[in-house]
C-alpha positions, 0 to 999 in steps of 0.5 A: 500500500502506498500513500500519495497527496490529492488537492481538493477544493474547499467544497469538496473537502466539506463534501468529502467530511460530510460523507457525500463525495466518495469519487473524484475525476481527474485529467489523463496526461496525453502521454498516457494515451500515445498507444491510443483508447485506453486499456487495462494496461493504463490502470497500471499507470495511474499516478493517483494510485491502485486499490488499496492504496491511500491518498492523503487530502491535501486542502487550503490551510493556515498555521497560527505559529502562536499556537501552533494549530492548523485551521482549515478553509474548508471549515471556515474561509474566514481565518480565525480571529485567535490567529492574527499573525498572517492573514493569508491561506496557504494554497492546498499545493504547499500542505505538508503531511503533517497538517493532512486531516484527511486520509482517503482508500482507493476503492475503485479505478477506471477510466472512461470520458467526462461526459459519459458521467452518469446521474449516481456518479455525479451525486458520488462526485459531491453534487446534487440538486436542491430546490431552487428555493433551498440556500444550497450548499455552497451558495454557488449556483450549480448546488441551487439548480433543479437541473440534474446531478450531471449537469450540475458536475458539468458546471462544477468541472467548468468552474474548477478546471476553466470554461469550456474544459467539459466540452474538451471531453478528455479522458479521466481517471475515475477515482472510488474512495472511502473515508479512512478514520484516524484510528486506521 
């Protein structure tokens, strides 16, 4: 079993502690598909890892050196009061192990192409439509829409990977997880 570091997010490291996100979808690299469609062969490869291995989050964070302590963006995006020394949060790239609270389980891997998501796996993906008279999960308009759940996971790719990027329809790794407790 190996340990690699994943980024997510701020909304989706909250979907991921609240139980809803149990799948992320990630960009194959060309280099990957030079033999052309990919195979079983390709699963080997994945940089993210095989089942039962374990990726570490990594997620926007702060360090109070007055106290030590790590706080979180995904929890709050106002840093706390109690820490005034640096009122900046540190980018998810730059988080060391340490500061990971979170400890994910490759369950499943695949590979296929974004728009072939299905409606349970844009739900798995953190998403799902709420009335439009709900405040939403993250006052983003793609949680507060009575479109379907793919449509709201194509607004959300579009917002985090750049407009248009849905309608590229690359080759993704689908990624399964489960949520490692601390204990594990």
């Amino acid at each position: 079993m190996k340990e690699r570091p994943i980024l997510f997010s701020a909304p989706m490291v909250r979907a991921i502690l609240e139980g809803r996100k149990t799948q992320t979808r990630r960009v194959i690299k060309d280099c990957y598909l030079l033999g052309g469609p990919p195979t079983d062969e390709l699963l080997k490869l994945c940089p993210y890892g095989q089942r039962g291995d374990r990726l570490w989050v990594r997620e926007a964070f702060h360090i109070c050196p007055h106290h030590e302590d790590y706080f979180y963006r995904a929890d709050d995006e106002n840093l706390p009061i109690k820490c005034k020394a640096h009122t900046k949060w540190r980018p998810s790239i730059h988080m060391p192990r340490a500061a990971s609270r979170t400890l994910l389980e490759i369950t499943g891997l695949r590979v296929e192409r974004l728009q072939d998501i299905s409606q349970a796996d844009a739900i798995a993906e953190g998403v799902y439509a709420f009335n439009s008279q709900s405040k939403g999960l993250e006052g983003k308009p793609y949680y507060r829409s009575l479109f379907p759940p793919n449509k709201l996971f194509k607004q959300l790719w579009d917002s985090i990977n750049g407009e248009d990027s849905w309608d590229a329809n690359p080759w993704v790794w689908v990624i399964e997880f489960k949520k490692v407790e601390a204990s594990s």
